[in-house]
N, CA, C and O of each residue as an XYZ file, in Angstrom:
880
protein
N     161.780    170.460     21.597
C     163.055    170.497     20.869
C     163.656    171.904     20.853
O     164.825    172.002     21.226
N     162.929    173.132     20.423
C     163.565    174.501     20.301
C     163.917    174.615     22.199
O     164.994    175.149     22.467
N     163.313    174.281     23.045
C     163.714    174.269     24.120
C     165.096    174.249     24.498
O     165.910    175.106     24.842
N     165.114    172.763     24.296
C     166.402    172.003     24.413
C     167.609    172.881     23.406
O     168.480    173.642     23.826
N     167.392    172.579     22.280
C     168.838    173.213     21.174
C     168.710    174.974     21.867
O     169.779    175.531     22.114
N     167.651    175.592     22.084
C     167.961    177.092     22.199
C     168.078    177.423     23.535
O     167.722    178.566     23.822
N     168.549    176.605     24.567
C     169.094    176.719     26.135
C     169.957    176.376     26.106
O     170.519    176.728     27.143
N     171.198    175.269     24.940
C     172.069    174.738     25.069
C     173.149    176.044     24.121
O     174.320    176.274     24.425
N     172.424    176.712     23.023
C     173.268    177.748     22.671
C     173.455    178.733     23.611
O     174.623    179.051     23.833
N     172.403    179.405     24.340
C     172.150    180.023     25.216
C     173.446    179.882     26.444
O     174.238    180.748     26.815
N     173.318    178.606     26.837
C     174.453    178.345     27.917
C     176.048    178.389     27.293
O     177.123    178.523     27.879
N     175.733    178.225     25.896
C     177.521    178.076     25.336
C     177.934    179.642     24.848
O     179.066    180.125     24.854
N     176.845    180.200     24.480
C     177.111    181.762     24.058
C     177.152    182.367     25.424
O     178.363    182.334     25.643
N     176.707    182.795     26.277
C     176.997    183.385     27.549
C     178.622    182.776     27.873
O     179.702    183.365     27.834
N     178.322    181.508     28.167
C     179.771    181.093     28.818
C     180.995    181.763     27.605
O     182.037    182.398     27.768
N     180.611    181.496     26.947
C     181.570    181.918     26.038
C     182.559    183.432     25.748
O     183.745    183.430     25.417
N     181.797    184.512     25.953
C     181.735    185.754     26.152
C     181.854    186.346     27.582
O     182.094    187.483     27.986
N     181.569    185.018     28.279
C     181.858    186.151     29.646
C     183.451    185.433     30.140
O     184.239    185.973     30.916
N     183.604    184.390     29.607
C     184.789    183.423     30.030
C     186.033    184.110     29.411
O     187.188    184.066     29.834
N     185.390    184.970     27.951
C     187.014    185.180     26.877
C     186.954    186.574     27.536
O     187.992    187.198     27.753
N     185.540    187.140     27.906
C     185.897    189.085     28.940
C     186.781    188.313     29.928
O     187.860    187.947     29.463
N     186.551    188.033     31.067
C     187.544    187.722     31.789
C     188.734    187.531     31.575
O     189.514    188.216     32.235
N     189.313    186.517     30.561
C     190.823    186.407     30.378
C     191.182    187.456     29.974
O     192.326    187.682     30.368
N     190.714    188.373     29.267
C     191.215    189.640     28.298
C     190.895    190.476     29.750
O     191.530    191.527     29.665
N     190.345    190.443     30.727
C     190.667    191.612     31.516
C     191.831    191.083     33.004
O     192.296    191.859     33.839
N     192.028    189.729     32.947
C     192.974    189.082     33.584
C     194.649    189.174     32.869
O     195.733    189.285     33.441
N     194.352    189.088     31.574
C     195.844    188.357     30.862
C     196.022    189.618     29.819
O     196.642    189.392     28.780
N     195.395    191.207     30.103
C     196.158    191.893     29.128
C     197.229    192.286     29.198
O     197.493    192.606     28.040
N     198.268    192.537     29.944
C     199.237    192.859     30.307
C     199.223    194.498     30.382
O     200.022    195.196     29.758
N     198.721    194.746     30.801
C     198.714    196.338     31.086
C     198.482    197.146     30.051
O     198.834    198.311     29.868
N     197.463    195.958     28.979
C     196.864    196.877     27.694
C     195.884    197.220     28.051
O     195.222    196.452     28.749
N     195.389    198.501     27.726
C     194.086    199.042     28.376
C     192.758    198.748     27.007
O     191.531    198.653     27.050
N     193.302    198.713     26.408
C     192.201    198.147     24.773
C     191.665    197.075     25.196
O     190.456    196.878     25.318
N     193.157    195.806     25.614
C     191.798    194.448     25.719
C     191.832    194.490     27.334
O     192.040    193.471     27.993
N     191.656    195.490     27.790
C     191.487    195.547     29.697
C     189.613    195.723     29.284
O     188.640    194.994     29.473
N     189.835    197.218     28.586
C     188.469    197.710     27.800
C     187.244    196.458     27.233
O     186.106    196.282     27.670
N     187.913    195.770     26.203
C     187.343    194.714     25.470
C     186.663    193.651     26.461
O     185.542    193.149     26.386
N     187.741    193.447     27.475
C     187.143    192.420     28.558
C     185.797    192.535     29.153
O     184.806    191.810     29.248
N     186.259    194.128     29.642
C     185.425    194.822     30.429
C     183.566    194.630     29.500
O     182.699    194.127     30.214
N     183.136    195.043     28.017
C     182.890    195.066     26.891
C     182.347    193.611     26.910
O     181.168    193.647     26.560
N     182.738    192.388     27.175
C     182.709    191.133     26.723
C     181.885    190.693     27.869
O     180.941    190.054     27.405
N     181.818    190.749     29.192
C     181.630    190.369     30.373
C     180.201    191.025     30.305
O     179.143    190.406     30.410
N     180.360    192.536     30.091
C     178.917    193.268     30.231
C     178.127    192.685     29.096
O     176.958    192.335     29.263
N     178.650    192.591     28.121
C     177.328    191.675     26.795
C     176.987    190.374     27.436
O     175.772    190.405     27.634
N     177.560    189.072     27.918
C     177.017    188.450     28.356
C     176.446    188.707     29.705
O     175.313    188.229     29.762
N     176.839    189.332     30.907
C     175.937    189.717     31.640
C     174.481    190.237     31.217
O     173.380    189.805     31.558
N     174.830    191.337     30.338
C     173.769    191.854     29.931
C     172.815    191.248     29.368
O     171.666    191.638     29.575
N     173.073    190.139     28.514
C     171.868    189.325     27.549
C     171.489    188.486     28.591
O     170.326    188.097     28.487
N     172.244    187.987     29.796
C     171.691    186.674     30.732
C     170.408    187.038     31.368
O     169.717    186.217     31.971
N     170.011    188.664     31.179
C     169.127    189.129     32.026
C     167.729    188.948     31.064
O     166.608    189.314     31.415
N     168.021    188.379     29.931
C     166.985    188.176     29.019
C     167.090    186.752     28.709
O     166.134    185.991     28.556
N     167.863    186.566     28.660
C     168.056    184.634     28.045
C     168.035    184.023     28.987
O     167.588    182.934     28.629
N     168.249    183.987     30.115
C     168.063    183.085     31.645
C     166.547    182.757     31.733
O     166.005    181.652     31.736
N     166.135    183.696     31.785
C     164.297    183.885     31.851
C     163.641    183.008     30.846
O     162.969    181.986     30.975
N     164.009    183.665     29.850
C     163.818    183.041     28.339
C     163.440    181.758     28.177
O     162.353    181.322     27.795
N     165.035    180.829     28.696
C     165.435    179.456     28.841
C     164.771    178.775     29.795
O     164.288    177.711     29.409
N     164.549    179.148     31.249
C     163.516    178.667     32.048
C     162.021    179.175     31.567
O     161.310    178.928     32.541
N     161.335    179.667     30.709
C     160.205    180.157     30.280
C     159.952    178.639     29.264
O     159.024    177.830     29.255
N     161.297    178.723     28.430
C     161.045    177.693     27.469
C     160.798    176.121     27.802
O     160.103    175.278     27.235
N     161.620    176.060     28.920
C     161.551    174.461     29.648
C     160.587    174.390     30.555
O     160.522    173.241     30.993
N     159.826    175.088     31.022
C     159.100    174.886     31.594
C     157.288    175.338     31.288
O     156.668    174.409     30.772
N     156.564    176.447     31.518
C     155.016    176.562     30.849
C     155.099    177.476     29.845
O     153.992    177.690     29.353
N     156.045    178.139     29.318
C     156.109    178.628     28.247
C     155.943    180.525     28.583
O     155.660    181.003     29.681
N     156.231    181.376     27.209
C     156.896    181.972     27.580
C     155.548    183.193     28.160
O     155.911    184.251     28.676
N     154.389    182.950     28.033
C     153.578    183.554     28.121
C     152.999    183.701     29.734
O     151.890    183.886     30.237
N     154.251    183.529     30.196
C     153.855    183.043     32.280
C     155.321    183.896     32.847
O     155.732    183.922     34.008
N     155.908    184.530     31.691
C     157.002    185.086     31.923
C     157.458    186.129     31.618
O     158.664    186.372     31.635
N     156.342    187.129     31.200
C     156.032    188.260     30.207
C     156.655    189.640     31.249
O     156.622    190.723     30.665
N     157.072    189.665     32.358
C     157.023    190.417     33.041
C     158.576    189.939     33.344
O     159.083    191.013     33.665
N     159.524    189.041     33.420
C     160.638    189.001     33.436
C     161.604    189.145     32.549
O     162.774    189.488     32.720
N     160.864    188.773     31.306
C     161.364    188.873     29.569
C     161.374    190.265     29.625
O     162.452    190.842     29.479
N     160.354    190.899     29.812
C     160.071    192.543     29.821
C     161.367    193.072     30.426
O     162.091    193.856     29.812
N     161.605    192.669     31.513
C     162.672    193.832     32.548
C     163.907    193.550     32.008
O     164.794    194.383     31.823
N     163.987    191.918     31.657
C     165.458    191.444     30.853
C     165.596    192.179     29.493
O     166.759    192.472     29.215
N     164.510    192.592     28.454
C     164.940    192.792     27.317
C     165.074    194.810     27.789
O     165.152    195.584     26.834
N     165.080    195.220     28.800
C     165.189    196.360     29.233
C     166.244    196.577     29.587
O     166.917    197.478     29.086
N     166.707    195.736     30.631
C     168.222    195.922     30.952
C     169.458    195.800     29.712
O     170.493    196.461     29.619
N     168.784    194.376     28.541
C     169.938    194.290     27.525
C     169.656    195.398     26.670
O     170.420    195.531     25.714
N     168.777    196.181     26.796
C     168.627    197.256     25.696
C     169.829    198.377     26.506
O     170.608    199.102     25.887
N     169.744    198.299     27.715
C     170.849    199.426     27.970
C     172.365    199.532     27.864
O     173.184    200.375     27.499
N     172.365    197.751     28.560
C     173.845    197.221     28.528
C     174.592    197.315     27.103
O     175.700    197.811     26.900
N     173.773    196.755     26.217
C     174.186    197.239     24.475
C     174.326    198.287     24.056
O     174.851    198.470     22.958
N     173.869    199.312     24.861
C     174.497    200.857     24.871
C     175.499    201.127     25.122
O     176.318    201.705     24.407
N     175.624    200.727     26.273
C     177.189    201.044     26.965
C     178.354    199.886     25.908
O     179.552    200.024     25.659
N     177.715    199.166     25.633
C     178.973    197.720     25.028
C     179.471    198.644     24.044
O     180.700    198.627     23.965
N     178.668    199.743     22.983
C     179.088    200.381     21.851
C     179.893    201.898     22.554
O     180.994    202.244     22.125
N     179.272    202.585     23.506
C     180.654    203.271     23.985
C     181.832    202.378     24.205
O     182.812    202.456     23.464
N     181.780    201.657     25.051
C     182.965    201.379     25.091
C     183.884    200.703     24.732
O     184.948    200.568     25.337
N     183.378    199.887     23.055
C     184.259    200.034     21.651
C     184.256    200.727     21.364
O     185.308    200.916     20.754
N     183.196    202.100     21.324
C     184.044    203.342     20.549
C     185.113    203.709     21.533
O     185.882    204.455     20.926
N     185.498    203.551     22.678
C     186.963    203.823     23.294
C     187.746    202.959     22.664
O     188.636    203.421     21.950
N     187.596    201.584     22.782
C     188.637    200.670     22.450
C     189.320    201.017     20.885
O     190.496    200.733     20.658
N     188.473    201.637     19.886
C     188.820    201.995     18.857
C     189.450    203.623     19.026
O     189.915    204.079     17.981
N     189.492    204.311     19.952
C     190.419    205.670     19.909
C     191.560    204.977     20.613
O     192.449    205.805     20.411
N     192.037    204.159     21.197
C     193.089    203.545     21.874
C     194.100    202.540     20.596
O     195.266    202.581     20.202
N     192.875    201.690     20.286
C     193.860    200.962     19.049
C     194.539    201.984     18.285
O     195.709    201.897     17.911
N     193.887    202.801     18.101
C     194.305    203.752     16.518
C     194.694    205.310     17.027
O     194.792    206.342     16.363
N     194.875    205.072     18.446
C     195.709    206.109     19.151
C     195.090    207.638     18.660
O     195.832    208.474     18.144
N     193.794    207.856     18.866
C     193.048    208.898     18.131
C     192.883    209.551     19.560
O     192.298    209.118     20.553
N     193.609    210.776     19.351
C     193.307    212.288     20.708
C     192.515    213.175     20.262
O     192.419    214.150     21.007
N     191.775    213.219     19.123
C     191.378    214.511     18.484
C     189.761    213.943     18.504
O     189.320    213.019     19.188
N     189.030    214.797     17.531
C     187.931    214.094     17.072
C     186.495    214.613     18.599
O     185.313    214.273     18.661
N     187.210    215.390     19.450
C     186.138    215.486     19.900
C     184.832    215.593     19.530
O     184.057    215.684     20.482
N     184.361    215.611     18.472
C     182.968    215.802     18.331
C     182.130    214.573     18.008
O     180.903    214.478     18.003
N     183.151    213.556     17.712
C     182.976    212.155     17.400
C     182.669    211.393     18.894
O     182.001    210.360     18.849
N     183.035    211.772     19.905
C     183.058    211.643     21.582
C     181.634    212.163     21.706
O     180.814    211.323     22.078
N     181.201    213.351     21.474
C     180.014    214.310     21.620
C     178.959    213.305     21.060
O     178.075    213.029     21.872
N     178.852    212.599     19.636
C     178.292    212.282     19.146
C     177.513    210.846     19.636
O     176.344    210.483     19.503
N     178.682    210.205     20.256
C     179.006    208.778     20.691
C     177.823    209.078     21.885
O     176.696    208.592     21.975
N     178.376    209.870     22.592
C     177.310    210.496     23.923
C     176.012    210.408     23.808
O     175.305    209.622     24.438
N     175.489    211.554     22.656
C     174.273    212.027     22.421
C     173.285    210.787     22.231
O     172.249    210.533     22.845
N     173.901    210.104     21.220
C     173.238    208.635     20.394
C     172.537    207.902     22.173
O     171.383    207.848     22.598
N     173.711    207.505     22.721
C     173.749    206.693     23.939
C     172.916    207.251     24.910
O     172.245    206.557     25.673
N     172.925    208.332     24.917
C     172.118    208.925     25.877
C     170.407    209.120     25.587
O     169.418    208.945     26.299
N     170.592    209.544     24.254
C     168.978    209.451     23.573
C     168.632    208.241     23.713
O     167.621    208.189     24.413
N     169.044    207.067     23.328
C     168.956    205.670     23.579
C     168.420    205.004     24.815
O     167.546    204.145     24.696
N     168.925    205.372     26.082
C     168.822    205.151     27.139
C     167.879    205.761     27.632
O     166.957    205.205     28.229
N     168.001    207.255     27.411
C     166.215    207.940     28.142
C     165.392    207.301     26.881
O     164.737    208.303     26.592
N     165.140    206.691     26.299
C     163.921    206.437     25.450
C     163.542    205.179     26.125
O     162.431    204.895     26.574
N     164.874    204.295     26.137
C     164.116    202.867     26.845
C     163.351    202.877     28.466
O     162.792    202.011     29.139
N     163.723    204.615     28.704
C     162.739    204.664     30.012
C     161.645    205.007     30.064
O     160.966    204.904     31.086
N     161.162    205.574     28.783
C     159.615    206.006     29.392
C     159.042    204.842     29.025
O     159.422    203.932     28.289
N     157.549    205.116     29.994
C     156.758    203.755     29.970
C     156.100    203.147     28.862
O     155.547    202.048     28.913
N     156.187    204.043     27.640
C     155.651    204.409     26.603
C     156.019    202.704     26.097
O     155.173    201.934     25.645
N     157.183    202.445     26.265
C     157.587    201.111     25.987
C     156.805    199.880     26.407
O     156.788    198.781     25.852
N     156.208    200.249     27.416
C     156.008    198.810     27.947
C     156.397    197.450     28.230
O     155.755    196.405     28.124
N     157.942    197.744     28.727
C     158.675    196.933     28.765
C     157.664    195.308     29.191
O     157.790    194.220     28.628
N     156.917    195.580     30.091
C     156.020    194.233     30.883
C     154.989    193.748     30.614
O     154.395    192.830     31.181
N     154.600    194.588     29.356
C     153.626    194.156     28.194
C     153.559    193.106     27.211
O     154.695    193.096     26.738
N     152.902    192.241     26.647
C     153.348    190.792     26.259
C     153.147    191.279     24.250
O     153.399    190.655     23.219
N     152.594    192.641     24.526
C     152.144    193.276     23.289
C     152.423    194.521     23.513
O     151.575    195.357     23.823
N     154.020    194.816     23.332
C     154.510    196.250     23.792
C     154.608    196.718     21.424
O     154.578    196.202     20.307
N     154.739    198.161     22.263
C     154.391    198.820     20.480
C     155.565    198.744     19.759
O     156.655    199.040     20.250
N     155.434    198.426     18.804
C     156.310    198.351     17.517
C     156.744    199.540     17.301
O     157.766    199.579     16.615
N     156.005    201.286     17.913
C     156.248    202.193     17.185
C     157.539    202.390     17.991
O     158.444    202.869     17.307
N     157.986    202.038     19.805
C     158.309    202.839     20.722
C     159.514    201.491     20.333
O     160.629    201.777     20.769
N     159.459    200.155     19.625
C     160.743    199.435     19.612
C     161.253    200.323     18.145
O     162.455    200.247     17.890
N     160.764    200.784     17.616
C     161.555    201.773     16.465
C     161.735    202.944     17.183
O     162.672    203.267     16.453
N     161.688    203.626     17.760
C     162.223    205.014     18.258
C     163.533    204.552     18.998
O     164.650    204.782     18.534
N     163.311    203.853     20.238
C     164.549    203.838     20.611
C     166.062    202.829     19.805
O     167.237    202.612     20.103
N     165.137    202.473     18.710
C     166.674    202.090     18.145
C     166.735    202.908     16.844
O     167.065    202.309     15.820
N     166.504    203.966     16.797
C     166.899    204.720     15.976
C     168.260    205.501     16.283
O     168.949    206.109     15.464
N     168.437    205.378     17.345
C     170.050    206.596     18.076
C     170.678    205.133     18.287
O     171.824    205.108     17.839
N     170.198    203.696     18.930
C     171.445    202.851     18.929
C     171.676    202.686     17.246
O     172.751    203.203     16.943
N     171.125    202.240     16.332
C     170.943    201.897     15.162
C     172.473    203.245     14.803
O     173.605    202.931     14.434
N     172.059    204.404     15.019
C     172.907    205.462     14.365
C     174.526    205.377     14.950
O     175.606    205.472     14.367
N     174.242    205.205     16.055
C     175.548    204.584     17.156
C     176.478    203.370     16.552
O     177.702    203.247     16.575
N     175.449    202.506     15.997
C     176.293    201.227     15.905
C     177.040    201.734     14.454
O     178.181    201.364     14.177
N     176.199    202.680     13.519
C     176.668    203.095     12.329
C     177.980    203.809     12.160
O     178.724    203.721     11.183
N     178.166    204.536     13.259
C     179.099    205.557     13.476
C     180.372    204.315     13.790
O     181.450    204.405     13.203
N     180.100    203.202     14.753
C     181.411    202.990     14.809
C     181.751    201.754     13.647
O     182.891    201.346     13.430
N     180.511    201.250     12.949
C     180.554    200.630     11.910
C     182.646    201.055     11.081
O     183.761    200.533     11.082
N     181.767    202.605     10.407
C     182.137    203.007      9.663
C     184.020    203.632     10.543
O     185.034    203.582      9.847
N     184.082    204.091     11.897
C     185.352    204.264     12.418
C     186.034    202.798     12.193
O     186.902    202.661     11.331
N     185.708    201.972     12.811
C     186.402    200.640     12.325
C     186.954    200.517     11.086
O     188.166    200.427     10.889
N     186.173    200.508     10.301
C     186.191    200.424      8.711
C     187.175    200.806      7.808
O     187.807    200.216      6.932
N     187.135    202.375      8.404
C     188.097    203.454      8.309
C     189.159    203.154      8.538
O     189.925    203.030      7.582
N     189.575    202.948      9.700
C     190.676    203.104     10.457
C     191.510    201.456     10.165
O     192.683    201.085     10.141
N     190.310    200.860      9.995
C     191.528    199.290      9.836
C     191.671    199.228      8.512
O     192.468    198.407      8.058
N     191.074    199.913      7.803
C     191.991    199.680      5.845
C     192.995    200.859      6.144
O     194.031    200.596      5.535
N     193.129    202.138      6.878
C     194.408    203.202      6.455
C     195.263    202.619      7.349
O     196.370    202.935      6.914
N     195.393    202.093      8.136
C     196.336    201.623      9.293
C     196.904    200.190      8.861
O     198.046    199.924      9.237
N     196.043    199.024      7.925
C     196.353    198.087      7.459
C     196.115    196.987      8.732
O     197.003    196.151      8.903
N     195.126    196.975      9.479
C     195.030    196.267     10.788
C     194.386    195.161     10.624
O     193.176    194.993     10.775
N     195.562    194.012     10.160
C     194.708    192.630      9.905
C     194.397    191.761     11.193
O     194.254    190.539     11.215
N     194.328    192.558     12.166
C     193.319    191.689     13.520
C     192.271    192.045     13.622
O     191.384    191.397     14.178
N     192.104    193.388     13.001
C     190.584    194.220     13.654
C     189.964    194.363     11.577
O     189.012    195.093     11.297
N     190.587    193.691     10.655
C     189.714    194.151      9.801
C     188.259    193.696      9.456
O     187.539    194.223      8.609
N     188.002    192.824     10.106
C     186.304    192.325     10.121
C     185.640    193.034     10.988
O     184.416    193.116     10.887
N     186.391    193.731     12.091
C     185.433    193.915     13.540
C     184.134    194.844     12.924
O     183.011    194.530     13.318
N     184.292    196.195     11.783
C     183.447    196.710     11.189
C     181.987    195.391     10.814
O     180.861    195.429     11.309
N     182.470    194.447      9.913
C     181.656    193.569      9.638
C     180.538    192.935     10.656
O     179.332    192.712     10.547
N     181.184    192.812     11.350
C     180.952    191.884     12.991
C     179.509    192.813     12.956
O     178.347    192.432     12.815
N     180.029    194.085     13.131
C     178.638    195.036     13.615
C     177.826    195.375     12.764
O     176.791    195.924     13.140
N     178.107    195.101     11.119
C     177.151    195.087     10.089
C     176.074    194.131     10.244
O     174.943    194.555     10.003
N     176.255    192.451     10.739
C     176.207    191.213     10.908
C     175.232    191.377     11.591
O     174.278    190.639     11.343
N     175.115    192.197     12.487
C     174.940    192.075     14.366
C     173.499    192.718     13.562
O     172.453    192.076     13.660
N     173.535    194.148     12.695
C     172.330    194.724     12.912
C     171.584    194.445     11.538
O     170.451    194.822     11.238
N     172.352    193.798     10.872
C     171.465    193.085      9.756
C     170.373    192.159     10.455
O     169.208    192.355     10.111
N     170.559    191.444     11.138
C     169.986    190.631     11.651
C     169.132    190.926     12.702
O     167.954    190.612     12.531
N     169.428    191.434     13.710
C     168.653    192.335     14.637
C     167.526    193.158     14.054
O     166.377    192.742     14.206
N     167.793    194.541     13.253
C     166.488    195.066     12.570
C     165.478    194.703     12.325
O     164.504    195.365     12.683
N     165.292    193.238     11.457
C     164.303    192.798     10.840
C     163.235    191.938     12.231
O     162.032    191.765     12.036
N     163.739    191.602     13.219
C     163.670    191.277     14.610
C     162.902    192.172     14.980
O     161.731    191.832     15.152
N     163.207    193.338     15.182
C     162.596    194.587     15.757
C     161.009    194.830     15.097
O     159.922    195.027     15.639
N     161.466    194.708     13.551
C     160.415    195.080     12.828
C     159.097    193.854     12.834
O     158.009    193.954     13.401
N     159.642    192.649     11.967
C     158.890    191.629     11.970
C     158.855    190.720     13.102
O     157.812    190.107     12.873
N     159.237    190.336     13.969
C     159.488    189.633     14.975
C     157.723    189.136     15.697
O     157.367    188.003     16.021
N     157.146    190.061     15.744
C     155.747    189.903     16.863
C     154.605    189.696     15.729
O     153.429    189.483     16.023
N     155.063    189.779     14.466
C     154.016    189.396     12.753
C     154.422    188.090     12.467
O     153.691    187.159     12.128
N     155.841    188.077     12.651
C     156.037    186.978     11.861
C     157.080    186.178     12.647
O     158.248    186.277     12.271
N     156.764    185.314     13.805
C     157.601    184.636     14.861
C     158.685    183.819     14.453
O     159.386    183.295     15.318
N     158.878    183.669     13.437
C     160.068    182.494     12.816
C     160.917    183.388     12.241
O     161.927    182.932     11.704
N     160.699    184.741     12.236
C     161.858    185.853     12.315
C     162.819    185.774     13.346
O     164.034    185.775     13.153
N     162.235    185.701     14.492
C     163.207    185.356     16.307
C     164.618    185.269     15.815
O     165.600    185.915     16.181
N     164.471    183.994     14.578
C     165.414    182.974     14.734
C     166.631    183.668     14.201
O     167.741    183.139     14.149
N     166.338    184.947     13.787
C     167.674    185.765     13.529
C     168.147    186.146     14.478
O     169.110    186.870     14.228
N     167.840    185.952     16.088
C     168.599    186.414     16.869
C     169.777    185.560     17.201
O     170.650    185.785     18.039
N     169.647    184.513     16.375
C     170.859    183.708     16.498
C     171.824    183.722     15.978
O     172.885    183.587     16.588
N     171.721    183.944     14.275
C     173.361    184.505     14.346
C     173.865    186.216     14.235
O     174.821    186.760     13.683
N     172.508    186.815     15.195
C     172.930    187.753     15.327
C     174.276    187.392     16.418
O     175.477    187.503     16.173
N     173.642    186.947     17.631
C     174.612    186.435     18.596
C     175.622    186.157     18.363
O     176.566    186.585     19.028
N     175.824    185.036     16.950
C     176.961    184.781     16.900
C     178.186    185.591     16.272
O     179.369    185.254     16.207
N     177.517    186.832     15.800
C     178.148    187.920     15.140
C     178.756    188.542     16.522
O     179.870    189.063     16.462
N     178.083    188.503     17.717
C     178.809    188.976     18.744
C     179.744    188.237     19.420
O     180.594    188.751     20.147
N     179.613    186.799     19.180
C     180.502    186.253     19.426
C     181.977    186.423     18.537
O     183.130    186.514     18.960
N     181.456    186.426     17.158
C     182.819    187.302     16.541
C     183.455    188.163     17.247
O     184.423    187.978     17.985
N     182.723    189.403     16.935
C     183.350    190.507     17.610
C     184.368    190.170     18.952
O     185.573    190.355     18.780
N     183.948    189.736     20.127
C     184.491    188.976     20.938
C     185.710    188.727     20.465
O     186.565    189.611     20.415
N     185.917    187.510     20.072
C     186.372    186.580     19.409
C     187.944    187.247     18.500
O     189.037    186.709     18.320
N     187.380    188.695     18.065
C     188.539    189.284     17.551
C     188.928    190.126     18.098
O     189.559    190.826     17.305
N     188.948    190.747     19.582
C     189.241    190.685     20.150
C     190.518    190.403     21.484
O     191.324    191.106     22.092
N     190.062    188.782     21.466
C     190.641    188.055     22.440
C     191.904    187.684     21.388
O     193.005    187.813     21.924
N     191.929    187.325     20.235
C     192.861    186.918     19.388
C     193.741    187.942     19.149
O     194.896    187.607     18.887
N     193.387    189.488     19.186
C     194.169    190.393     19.156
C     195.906    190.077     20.126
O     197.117    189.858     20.096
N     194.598    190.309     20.915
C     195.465    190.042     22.311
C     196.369    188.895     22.880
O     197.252    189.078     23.718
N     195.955    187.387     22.180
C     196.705    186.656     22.231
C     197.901    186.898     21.316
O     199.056    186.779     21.724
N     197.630    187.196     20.235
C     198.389    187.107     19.511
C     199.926    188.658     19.566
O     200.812    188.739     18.715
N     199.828    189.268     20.332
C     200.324    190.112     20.600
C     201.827    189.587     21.969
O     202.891    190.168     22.187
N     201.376    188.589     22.471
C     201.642    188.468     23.688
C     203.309    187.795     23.261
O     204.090    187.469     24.155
């Protein structure tokens, strides 16, 4: 049964996110925000398929313990792609809110992303390990964790002084995303019926998405 219901979200959340990136990078009209967003939407579902494809054939077929070495490289690649997805809403948010200044907020955006990314490379991780360390899944999300905070709070900011009732949840969206995620990180390999928060973590990204694409329709 978890097979079945968690390959069928699986197939509707991917399609979903990579179908609404596309139109938003097809139908913006020479907006570079939802050109950005598209761009943003396409790489999250690309990016998670490299973990949930595996996943889903792991689940329907001998289970996931025959697949420890593809789960591994997939939850490696989405650890990076989710790096880049948060640069490049923190662009989409200096574009909405027409922000030229702030270089150090750019600097910052960098540093996080970059610490992030060399951490998920050393081997220390064990990405292909079926019992990789709890200590090395808390280090490297300590700079995304700080990343997602930073643009938490620019969103936040910027859509109550500006009064931006398309983007005023998008802050939320990413509260949503790592409420749920954290406890994943932490309890997840103690306590397996934790997982199941990766689901509406997802669907918190499907928000995000979601507000987005409505921006943009609704503009048109």
């Amino acid at each position: 049964m978890q097979a079945i219901v968690e390959t069928l979200f699986d197939i509707v959340y991917l399609t979903t996110v990579i179908t609404l990136g596309i139109l938003m990078m097809k139908g913006n009209r020479g907006n570079k925000q939802y050109f950005l967003f598209g761009i943003m939407a396409v790489l999250l579902g690309l990016g998670d398929s490299f973990h949930l494809v595996p996943r889903a054939i792991a689940l329907c077929t001998t289970g996931l313990q025959d697949y420890t070495v593809a789960l591994g490289i997939g939850k490696w690649i989405t650890s990076i792609t989710m790096t880049v997805f948060y640069v490049i809403l923190y662009y989409v948010w200096r574009i909405r809110y027409q922000v030229t200044e702030h270089k150090g907020l750019t600097f910052a955006v960098y540093i996080f992303a970059i610490i992030r990314i060399v951490l998920c490379m050393f081997p220390q991780n064990e990405w292909l390990s079926a019992h990789a360390p709890l200590s090395w899944g808390i280090y490297r999300n300590i700079p995304f964790a700080l990343l997602g905070l930073l643009v938490i709070v620019l969103f936040f900011q910027s859509s109550q002084q500006k009064n931006d009732h398309s983007f005023r949840y998008m802050w939320l969206t990413i509260v949503l995303s790592f409420a749920f995620y954290i406890p994943v990180v932490l309890f997840a390999d103690t306590i397996p019926a934790v997982g199941m928060l990766m689901i509406p973590k997802t669907c918190a990204y499907v928000w995000t998405v979601w507000i987005g694409y409505s921006a943009m329709k609704s503009n048109e």
